[in-house]
Structure formats: C-alpha cells, structure tokens
C-alpha positions as CSV (number, residue, x, y, z in Angstrom):
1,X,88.5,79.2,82.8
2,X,91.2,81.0,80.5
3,X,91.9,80.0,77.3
4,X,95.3,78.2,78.2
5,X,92.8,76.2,80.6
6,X,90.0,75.3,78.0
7,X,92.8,74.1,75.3
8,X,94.6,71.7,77.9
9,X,91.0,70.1,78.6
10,X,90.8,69.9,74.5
11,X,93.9,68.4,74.7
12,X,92.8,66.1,77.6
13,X,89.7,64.5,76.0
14,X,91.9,63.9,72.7
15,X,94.1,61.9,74.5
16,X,91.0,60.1,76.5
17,X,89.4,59.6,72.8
18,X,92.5,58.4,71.4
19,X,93.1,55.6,74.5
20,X,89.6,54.4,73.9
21,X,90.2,53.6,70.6
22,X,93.5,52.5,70.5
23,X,94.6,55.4,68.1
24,X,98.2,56.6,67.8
25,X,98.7,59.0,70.7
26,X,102.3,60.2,69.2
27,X,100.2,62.2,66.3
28,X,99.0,64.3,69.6
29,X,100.4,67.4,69.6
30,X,101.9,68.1,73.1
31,X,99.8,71.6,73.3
32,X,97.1,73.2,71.2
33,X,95.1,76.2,71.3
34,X,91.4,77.5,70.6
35,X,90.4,80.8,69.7
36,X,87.5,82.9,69.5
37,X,84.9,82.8,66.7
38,X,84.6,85.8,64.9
39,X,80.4,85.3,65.6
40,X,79.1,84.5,69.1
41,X,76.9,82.8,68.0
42,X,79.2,80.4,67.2
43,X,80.1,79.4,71.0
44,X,82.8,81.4,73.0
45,X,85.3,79.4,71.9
46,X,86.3,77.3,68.7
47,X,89.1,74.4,68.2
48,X,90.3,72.9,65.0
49,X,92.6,70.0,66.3
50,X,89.8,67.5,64.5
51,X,90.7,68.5,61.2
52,X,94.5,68.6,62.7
53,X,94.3,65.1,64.0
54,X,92.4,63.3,60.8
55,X,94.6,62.8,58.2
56,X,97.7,61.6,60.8
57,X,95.3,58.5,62.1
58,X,93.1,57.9,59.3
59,X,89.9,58.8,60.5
60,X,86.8,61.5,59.2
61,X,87.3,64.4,60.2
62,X,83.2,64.8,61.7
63,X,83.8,61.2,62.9
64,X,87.2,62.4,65.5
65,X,84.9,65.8,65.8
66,X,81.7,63.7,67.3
67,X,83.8,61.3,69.3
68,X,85.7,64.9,71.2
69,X,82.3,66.5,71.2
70,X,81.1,63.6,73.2
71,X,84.0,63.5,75.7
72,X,84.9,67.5,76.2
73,X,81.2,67.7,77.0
74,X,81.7,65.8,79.9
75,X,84.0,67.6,81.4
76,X,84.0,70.7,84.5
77,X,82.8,73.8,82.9
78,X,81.9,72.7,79.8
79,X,78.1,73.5,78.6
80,X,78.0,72.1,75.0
81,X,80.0,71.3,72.1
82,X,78.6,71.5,68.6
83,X,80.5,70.2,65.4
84,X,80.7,72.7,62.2
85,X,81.4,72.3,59.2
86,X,83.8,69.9,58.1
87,X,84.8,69.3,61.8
88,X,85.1,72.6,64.0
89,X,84.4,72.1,67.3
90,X,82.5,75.0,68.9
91,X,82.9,75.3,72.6
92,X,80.5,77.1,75.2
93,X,81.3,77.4,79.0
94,X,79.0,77.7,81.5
95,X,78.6,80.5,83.4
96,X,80.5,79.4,86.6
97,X,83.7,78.8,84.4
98,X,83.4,82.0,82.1
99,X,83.2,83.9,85.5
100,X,86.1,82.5,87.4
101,X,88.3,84.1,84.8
102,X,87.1,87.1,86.7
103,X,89.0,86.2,90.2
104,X,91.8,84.3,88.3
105,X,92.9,87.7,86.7
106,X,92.4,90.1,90.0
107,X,94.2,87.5,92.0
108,X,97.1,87.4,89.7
109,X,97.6,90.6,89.3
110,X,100.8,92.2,86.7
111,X,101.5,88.9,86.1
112,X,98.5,88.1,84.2
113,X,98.9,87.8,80.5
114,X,102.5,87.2,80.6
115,X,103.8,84.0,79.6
116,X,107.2,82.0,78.9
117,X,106.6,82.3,75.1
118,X,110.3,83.3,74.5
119,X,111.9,81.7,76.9
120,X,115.5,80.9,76.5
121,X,115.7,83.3,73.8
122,X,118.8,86.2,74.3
123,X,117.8,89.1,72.5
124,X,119.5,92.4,71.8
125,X,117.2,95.4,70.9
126,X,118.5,98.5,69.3
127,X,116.5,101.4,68.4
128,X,116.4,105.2,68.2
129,X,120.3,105.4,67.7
130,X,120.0,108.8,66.5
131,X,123.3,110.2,66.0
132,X,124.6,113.0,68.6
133,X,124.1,116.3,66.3
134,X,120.9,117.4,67.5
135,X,117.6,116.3,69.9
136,X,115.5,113.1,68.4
137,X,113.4,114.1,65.9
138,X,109.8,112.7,65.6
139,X,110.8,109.4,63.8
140,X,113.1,108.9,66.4
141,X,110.4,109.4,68.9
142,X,108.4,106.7,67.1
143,X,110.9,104.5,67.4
144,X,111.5,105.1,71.2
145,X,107.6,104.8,72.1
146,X,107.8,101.1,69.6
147,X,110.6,99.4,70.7
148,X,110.4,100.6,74.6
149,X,107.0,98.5,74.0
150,X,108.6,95.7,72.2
151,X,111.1,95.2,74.6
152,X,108.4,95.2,77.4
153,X,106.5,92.7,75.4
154,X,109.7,90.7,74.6
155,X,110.4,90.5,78.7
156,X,106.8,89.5,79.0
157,X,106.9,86.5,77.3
158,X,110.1,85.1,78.8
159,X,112.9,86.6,76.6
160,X,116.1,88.1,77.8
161,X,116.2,91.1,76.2
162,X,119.2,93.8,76.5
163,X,117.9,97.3,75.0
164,X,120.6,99.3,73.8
165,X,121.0,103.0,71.8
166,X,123.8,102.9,69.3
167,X,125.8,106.2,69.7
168,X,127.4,107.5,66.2
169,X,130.0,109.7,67.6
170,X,132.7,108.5,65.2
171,X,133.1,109.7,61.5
172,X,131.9,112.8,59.5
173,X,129.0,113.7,60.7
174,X,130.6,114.6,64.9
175,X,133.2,116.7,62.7
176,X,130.5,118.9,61.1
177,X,129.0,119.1,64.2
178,X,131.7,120.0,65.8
179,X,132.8,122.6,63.3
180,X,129.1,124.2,63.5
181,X,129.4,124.5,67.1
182,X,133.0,126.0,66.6
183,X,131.3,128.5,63.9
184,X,128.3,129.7,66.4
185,X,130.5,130.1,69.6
186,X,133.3,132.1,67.6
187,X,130.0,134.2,65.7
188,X,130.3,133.0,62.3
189,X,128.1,131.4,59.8
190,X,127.2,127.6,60.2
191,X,129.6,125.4,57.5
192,X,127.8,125.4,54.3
193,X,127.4,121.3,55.7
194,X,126.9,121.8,59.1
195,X,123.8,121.8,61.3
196,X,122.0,124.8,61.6
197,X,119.1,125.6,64.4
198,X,118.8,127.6,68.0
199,X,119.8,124.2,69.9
200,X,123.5,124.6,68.3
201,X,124.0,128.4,69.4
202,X,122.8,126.7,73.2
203,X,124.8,124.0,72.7
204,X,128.1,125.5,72.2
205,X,127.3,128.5,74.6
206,X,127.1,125.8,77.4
207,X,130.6,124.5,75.8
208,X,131.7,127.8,76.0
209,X,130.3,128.3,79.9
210,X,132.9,125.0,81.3
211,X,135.5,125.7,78.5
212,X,135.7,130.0,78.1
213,X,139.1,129.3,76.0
214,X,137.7,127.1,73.5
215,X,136.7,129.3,70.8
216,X,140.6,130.8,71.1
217,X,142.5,127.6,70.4
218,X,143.7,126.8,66.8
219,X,141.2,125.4,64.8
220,X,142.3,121.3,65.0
221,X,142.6,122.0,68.9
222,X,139.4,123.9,69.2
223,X,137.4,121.6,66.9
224,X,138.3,118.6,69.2
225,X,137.1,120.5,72.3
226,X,133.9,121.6,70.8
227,X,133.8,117.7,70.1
228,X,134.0,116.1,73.1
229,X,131.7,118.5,75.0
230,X,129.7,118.9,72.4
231,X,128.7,115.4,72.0
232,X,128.6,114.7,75.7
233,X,126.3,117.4,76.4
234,X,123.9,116.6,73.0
235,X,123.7,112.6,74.5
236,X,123.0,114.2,77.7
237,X,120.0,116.1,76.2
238,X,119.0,113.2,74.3
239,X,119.2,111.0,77.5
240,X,117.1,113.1,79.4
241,X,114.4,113.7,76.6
242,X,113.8,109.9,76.2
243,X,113.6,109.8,80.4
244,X,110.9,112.1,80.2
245,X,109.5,110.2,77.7
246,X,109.6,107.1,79.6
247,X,111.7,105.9,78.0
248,X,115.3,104.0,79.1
249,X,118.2,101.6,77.7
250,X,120.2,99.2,79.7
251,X,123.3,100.5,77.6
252,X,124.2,103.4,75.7
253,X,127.0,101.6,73.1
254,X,130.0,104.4,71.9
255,X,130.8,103.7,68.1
256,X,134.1,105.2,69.3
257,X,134.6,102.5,71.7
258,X,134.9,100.4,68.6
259,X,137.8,102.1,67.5
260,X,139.7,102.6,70.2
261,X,139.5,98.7,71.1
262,X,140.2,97.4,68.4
263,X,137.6,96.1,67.7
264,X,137.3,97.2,63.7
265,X,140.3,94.7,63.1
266,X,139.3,92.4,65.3
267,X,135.8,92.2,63.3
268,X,138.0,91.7,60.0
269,X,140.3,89.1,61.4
270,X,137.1,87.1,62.1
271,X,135.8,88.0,58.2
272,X,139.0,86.8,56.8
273,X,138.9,83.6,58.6
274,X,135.3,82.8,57.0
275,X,137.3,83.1,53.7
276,X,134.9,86.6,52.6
277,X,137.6,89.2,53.0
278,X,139.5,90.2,49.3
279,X,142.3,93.3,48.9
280,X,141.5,95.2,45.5
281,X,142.9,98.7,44.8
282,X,144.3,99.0,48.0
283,X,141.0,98.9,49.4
284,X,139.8,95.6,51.8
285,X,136.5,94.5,50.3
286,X,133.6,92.1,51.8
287,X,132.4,89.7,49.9
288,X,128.6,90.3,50.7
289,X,127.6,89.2,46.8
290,X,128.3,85.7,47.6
291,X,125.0,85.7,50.0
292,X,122.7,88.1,47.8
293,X,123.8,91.4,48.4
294,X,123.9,93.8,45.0
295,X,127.4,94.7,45.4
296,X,130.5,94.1,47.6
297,X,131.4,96.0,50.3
298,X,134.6,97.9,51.3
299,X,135.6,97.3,55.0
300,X,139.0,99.5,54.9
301,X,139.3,102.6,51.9
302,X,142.7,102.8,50.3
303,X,143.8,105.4,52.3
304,X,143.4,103.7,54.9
305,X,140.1,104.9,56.6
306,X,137.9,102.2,58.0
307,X,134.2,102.9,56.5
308,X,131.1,103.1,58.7
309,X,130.3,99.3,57.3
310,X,133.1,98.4,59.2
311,X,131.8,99.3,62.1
312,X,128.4,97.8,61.3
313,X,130.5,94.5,60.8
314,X,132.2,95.2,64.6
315,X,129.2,96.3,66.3
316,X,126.9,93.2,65.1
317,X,130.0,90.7,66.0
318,X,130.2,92.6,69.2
319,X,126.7,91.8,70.3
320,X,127.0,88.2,69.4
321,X,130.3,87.8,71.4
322,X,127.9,89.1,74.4
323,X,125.6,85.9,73.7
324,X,122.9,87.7,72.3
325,X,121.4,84.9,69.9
326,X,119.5,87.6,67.8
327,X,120.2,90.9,67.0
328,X,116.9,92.9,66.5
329,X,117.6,96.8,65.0
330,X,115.1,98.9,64.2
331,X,115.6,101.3,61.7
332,X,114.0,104.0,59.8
333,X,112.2,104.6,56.4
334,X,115.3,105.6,54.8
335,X,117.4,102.6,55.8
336,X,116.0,100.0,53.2
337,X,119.4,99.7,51.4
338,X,120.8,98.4,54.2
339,X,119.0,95.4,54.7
340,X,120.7,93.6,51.7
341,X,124.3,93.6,53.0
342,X,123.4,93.5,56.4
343,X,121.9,90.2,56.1
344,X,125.2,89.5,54.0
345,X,127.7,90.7,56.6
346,X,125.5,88.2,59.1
347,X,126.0,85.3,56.7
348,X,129.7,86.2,56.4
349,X,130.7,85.6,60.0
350,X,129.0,82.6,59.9
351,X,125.6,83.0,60.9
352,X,121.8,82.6,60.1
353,X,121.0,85.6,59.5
354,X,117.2,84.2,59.6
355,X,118.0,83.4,63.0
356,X,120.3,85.7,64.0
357,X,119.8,88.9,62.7
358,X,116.9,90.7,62.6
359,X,116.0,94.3,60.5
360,X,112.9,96.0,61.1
361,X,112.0,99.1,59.0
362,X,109.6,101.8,60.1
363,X,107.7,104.2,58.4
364,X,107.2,108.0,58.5
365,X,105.4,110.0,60.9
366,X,104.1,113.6,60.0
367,X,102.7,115.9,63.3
368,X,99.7,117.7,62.0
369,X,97.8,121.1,63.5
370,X,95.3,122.4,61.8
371,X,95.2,120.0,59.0
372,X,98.8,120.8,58.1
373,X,101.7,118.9,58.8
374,X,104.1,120.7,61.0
375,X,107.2,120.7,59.4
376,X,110.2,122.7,61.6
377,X,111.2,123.0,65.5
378,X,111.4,126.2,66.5
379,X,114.7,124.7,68.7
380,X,115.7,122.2,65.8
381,X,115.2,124.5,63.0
382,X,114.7,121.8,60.6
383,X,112.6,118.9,62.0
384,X,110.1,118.4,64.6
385,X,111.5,116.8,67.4
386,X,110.2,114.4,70.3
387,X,110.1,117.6,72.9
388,X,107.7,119.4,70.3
389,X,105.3,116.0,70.0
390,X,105.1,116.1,73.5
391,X,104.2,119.7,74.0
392,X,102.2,119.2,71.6
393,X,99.9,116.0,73.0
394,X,101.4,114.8,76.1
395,X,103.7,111.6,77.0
396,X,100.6,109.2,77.2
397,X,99.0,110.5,74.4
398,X,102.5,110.4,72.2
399,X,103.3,107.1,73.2
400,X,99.8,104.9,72.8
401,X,100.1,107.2,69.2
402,X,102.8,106.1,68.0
403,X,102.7,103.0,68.9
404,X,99.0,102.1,68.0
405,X,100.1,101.6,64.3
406,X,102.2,99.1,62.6
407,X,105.7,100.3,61.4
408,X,105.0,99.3,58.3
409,X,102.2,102.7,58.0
410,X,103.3,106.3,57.6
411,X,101.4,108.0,60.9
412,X,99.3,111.1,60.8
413,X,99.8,112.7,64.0
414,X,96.5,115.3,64.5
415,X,96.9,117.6,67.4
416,X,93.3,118.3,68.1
417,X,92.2,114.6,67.9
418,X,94.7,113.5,70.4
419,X,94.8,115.8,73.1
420,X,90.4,115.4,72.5
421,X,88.7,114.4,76.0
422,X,86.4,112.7,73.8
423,X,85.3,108.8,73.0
424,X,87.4,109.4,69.0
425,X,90.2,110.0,71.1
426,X,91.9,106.3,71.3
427,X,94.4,106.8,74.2
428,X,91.2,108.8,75.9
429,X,89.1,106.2,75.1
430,X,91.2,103.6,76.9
431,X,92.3,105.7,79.9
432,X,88.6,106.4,80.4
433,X,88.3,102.7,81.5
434,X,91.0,102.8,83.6
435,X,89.5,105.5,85.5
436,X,86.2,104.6,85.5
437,X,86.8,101.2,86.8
438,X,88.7,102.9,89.8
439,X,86.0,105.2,90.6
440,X,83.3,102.0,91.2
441,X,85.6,100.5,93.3
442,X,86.2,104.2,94.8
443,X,82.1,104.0,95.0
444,X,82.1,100.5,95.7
445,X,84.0,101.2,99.0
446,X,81.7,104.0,100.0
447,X,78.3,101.9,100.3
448,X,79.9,98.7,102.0
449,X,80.4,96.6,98.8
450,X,83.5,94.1,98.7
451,X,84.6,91.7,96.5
452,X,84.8,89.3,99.4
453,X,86.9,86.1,100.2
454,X,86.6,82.7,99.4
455,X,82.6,81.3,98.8
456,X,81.3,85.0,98.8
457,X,82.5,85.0,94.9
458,X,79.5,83.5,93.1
459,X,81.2,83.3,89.3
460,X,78.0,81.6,87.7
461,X,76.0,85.0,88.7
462,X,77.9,86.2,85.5
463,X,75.4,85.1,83.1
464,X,74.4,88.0,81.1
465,X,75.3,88.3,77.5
466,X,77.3,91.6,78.0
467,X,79.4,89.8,81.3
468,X,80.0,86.8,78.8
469,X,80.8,89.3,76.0
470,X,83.4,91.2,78.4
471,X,85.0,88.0,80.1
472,X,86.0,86.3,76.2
473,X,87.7,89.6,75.6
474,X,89.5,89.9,79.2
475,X,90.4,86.4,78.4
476,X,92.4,87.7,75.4
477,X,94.8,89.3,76.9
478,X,97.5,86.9,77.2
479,X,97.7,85.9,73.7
480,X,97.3,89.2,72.1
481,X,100.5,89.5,74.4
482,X,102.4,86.8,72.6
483,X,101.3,87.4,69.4
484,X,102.2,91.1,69.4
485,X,105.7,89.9,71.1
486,X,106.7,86.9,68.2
487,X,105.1,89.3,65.6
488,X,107.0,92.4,66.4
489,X,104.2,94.0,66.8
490,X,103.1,96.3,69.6
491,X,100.1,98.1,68.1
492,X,98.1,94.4,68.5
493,X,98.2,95.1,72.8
494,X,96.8,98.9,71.4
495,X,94.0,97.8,69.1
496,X,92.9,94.5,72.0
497,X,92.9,97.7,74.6
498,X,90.2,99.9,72.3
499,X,88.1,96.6,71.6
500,X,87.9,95.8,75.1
501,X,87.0,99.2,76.3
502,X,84.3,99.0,73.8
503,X,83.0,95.7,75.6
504,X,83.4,97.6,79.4
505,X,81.6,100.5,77.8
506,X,78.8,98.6,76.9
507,X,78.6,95.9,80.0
508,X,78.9,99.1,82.4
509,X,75.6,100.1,80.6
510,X,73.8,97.0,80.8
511,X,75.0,95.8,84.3
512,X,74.5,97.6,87.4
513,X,77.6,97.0,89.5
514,X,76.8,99.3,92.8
515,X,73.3,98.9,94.7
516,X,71.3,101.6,93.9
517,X,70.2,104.0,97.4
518,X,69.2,101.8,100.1
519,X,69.4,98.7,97.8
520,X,70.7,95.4,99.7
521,X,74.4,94.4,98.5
522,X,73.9,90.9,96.8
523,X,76.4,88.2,95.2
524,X,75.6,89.5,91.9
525,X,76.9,93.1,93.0
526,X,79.9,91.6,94.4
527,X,80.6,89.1,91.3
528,X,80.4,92.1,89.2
529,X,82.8,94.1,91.3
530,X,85.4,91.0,90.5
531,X,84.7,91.5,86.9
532,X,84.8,95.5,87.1
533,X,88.6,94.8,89.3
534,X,89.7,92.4,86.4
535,X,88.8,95.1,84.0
536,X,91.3,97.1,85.9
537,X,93.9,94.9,86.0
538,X,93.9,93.9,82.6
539,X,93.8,97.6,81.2
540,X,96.8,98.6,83.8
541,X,98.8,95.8,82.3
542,X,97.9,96.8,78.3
543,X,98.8,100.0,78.9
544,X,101.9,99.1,81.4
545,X,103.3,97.2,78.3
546,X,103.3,100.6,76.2
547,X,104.4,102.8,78.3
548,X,101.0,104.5,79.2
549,X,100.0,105.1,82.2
550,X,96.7,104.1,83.8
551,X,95.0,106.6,85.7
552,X,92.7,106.4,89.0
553,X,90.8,110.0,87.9
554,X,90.4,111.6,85.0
C-alpha cells in the first residue's frame, strides 16, 4: 500500500464516520495525506485530519480521533490505529500491505513516483544564460546540473515546462569580445576591457581558419566579422560542453532576435498602454517605483540606445505571449539587484508577478584540491569552468554535487572526496546501490531464483523490521518528488537517495536475499528479490531525475 493508497482509505473511513453520525460531510477535504513519524515507534504512518476536522463540526478532537481509529481499523491492510496526543492518529500496516508496495513499484516501473502535481501549469525555465564571451564557468555549471533537475522534476509532476538558455549576443559586452578576438588574431594586446585567456587566441584562430581575410579588413568591418563567427563558434562550444554534461534546452533564445523584430518597441507600446511609461531628459523611463522598486528605470537612453532592461522588459513579455503562465529564471549570486524591478517590470505589464514571475537566486560554488580553492582555467585564464569540474570529478559526480545542496548555500567542491570510491563519497554512496542491487539479480539469475508471477509473490513474508524500515522509505519517493518540484528544490530527491541507501545498506545485511549453496529457493527469497528490484527502480528513477546515471557494475 503506498502512501497515496493509505491516505484515500483515511479519507474513506472519515466520510463512513461522518455518514454515521450525520456530520457535515462538506467540511471533508476532497484529499488528505499522512506522513511518516519521525520515530517508528510511532507506527509507519501518522495522520492529522482529527485535529483538521474538529473545530469545522464541533466535536473533540480525541473524540473524531477514537471514532476513525475504530473505523480505519477495520479496513484491508490495516493492523492498528492508536490515538496520540491531542488526536494523532498513528497508523501501522500489516505486513501483506507494507510488502505489496514492493511489486507495485517494480511493476510500474519510470513511472513510479511521478504524479500530476502540476498539471495544467505552462512553465518557462531559464538558466545558465551565460553570455557568449567565453566557456561556462563553474556557477554556470551549477546552474546547468540544478535546473536540468528542476525541469525533470517539473515534467514529473505534470507541468509543461519549456527550458530555454538566454543568449546575450547584443550590447557591450559581444563588442569587447569581439575587439579581443580582433586584437589576438591581428597579434596585439587584449583591449585594456576585453577578455583575456588561451580559449580567445583558439577562438579567433578558428575565425581566422573559415575567414583568412578577417584580420585585413578595416577595423568596423573586421570587428563585425570577428563578431558573428566569434559568437557562433563560442555558443557552439558552450552547446556542446552542456551536451556532454547532460545537459539540453528545448531553445536557445538570441537577445538579438529581439532587436531585429521589433520586439524592444513592441514591449514599450504594451508599457505605455498600462499607463507606466514617462519621457524625461530625452530619456523613456519605467515607472517600476509605483510597485516597490528603489528607483525607476530607463527603457530607451537619450541618445537613443535601448538599455539591456529593455530587453529584459521584451524578453519576459515574449515568453508570456508564448503562453507560458510563469516565468521561472534562475540567476546567480550577483543578480540580487535585479529582483526588485523585475518584479516591477512584471507588475507593469499587468501581471502577478507572485504568479507569474518567478526569480531564483543561487549561491557560489568554489572547486577545491588540496584544501585550496582552485581559482583559474588554465583554458579560461580567469575562472574555472564546467570542462575543468568535470576533468576534475566526472559528469555523475559533478552533477549529484551540485545539485545535492540548496541554492541558497555557497558549495565546497573537494576533489579528493568526490571522485572517493568510498561510503563518504555521496554520489558513490548512492551509485553503490544501484549496482549492488543489479548484481543480486545478476546472482539471482545464476542459482534459479525469480521473482515469479502472480501468487508466487508472498508480500506478508516481508515482516522483518529492516524490510518494513526499507519499504516506508521506498514509499517516499513520490512525494519527495513533489515536494522538491513545488519547492524548487532538487537537492530533496539527493538527500531521500542517501537516506534510502542507508536503509538498503542495512536490510542487505540483515536479510539474506539469495539461497546460500545448495539452499532450497523459498517465497521469502523471492519476496525479497521484489523488494531488492524495487530498490532498483526507485534509485534509477532518483538519480534519472538529476541527471545521474545508474550503473549495473561498479
């Protein structure tokens, strides 16, 4: 019995308590949940909808407790129900329905511990969006390993989620790039602005390679060649750096494309509709103080130039005119000034920005060898960048890493703990599972032992404490799922993977699963291969959701 399945039979008996004695049935809620008790020796599972229920019909809270005590204890599966405290109702199973979690979760396979949570909900998820100068640096990469995961998450629940990379290759910062790759491939200095590192002297050779008169042209024309291929070739590397990261977007969105549509204006047209757009100093303002921004904000300069808020204004009406309901960007550390008028600019056009905007801010992350952080590429010059994290610990390893933390916490990333074959190792400590549980079924295979079909699955044989203790966490899975999805917050699925390794670590030690030499094969073995496969399953899918792979061998 999962969870889901326990609370609809809470439900069930509240509605059968309620008939009986003619209480209000529209003070039922039409779903509820139960959750786990922090101590077993509580029950497996605990349910507060007694204390819910008691002020809405006017009864004691033990009183409605005692009367769904009596009733949920009548029902399939259920060994006993104890009241606590002022009216928590603590729920054991017996055996038989603890176990046939086992088989519900090998028989459905990926799908289990995805839901329809979200669903109905169009979201658009931007991250990374590092701008087209050089390779993603290591906050970059934290961003690609936490918002691939979200958006897997996202899609697990139900929502329709469109992931998309933001490409700045409008404004200031392409020139300078440009002019450094102008400078290298014509042998002179970098610009005392411009971007320094090997990757530029590659970058503009391979310029140089398609385009041998480049570096010849006048400066204007020669600058815009070193542009266009310049960029095209630094997405290209970025691209294929976040493929072999596992890592893909359903579009790449051209800040240019902005421009050249028209789409700048359009955005103000719509601003000046709403009644937010003012002229002052021959400069077009935004009127983001009327919804709590410090200042207001200039859309157009007085020469003319459209500013890069503008096209923040653009974009974000762009992605709501695609029938994205929310607009989810996730930004780095230094980006906390931008919250303020970017909750404005949503309340300008008209919307919630409670509802349909949403800014998430991530912390630092530091790569450390040795003890000591590692502060420059050799390639990037400056920065460490996602290709050095992975050479450093591997995709898997970089991944579950960065993503095993909240955003919210700088991340320490030590080289020798995480490329560690050893139990302190977390992604190791997972992955071990995985394999392991492949090998007994490897093993399993090799001495004639089968799960079996139909009555050959004896689910009540699950009875000892270490089988009970590894079903309730199996059982977790789908709403860690939905939590970590509504919250935003992969690193849940992480920390649920670790704890329930811990309870396979420790059932594999107390629970025999294969028949020892010439030992007879028995329902218990097979029971326990269920619950070894489910262990499988359940890890696969974890780790599926952050981009980590599973392995069949380690």
């Amino acid at each position: 019995m999962t969870p889901a399945e326990l609370a609809e039979v809470v439900l069930s008996a509240a509605h059968a308590v309620f008939a009986e004695r003619g209480l209000d049935r529209s003070a039922l809620p039409e779903r509820t949940a139960v959750e786990r008790p922090r101590n077993p020796e509580h029950g497996d599972y605990a349910s507060t909808l007694a204390l819910q229920l008691s002020k809405r019909v006017g009864v004691a809270p033990r009183d409605l407790a005692a009367a769904l005590a009596t009733e949920l204890g009548r029902a399939p599966g259920v060994k006993s129900v104890e009241i606590a405290g002022p009216g928590f109702l603590n729920i054991r199973l017996d055996a038989a329905a603890a176990g046939q979690l086992a088989r519900t979760i090998v028989e459905a396979g990926p799908e289990y511990g995805r839901s329809a949570t979200l669903a109905g909900l169009k979201i658009n998820l931007e991250f990374v969006s590092a701008n087209p100068t050089g390779p993603v640096h290591i906050g970059g990469a934290r961003w690609a390993a936490v918002g691939d995961a979200m958006g897997r998450l996202l899609r697990a629940t139900g929502a329709d989620v469109g992931t998309e990379y933001y490409v700045n290759d409008a404004g200031t910062q392409i020139d300078r790039f440009a002019a450094s790759l102008l400078a290298a491939a014509r042998g002179e200095p970098a610009p005392e602005d411009g971007y320094g590192g090997a990757y530029i002297a590659e970058i503009a050779a391979q310029v140089q390679a398609t385009r041998p008169e480049a570096a010849t042209l006048d400066d204007e024309a020669a600058r815009q060649v070193f542009r266009d291929e310049g960029v095209a070739l630094m997405l290209s590397e970025i691209k294929s750096s976040l493929g072999q990261f596992g890592v893909e977007f359903d579009r790449y969105f051209s800040e240019q494309s902005l421009h050249d549509r028209g789409e700048l204006e359009h955005a103000l047209t719509r601003l000046r509709t709403q009644g937010h757009v003012y002229d002052d100093g021959g400069a077009v303002w935004l009127r983001t103080t009327d919804f709590g921004d410090d200042k207001d904000r200039v859309l157009r300069k007085s020469n003319g130039e459209w500013t890069y808020f503008a096209a923040d204004c653009a974009y974000y009406l762009d992605k709501r005119e695609r029938g994205f309901e929310r607009a989810v960007y996730m930004l780095g550390a230094d980006h906390h000034g931008y919250l303020g008028r970017m909750k404005a600019m949503s309340a300008c056009f008209g919307d919630d920005p409670d509802v349909n905007l949403e800014l998430l801010i991530g912390q630092l992350v530091n790569l450390l060898r040795d003890g000591e952080p590692v502060r420059m590429s050799k390639r990037a010059g400056t920065v460490v960048t996602l290709e050095d994290l992975v050479d450093a610990i591997g995709v898997d390893a970089a991944r579950y890493a960065l993503a095993r933390y909240s955003i919210d916490s700088p991340i320490d990333i030590d080289v020798e703990l995480w490329t560690r074959a050893t139990r302190d190792n977390p992604v190791y400590y997972v992955q071990y599972v995985a394999a392991r549980t492949a090998s007994v079924g490897r093993n399993a295979a090799e001495v004639g032992l089968t799960r079996g079909e139909g009555d050959s699955f004896h689910p009540e044989l699950l009875s000892h404490d270490k089988e009970n203790e590894l079903l309730k966490a199996l059982a977790e899975l789908p709403a860690t799922v939905a939590a970590a999805a509504e919250l935003r917050e992969p690193h849940r699925v992480a920390r649920y993977l670790e704890e329930l390794a811990g309870a396979y670590h420790r059932f594999y030690d107390n629970c025999r699963i294969l028949p020892r030499g010439e030992e007879e094969v028995t329902d218990l073995h097979r029971a326990r291969l269920w619950l070894n496969d489910a262990t499988r399953t359940v890890i696969a899918n974890g780790l599926h959701l952050l981009g980590v792979s599973a392995p069949e061998r380690m």
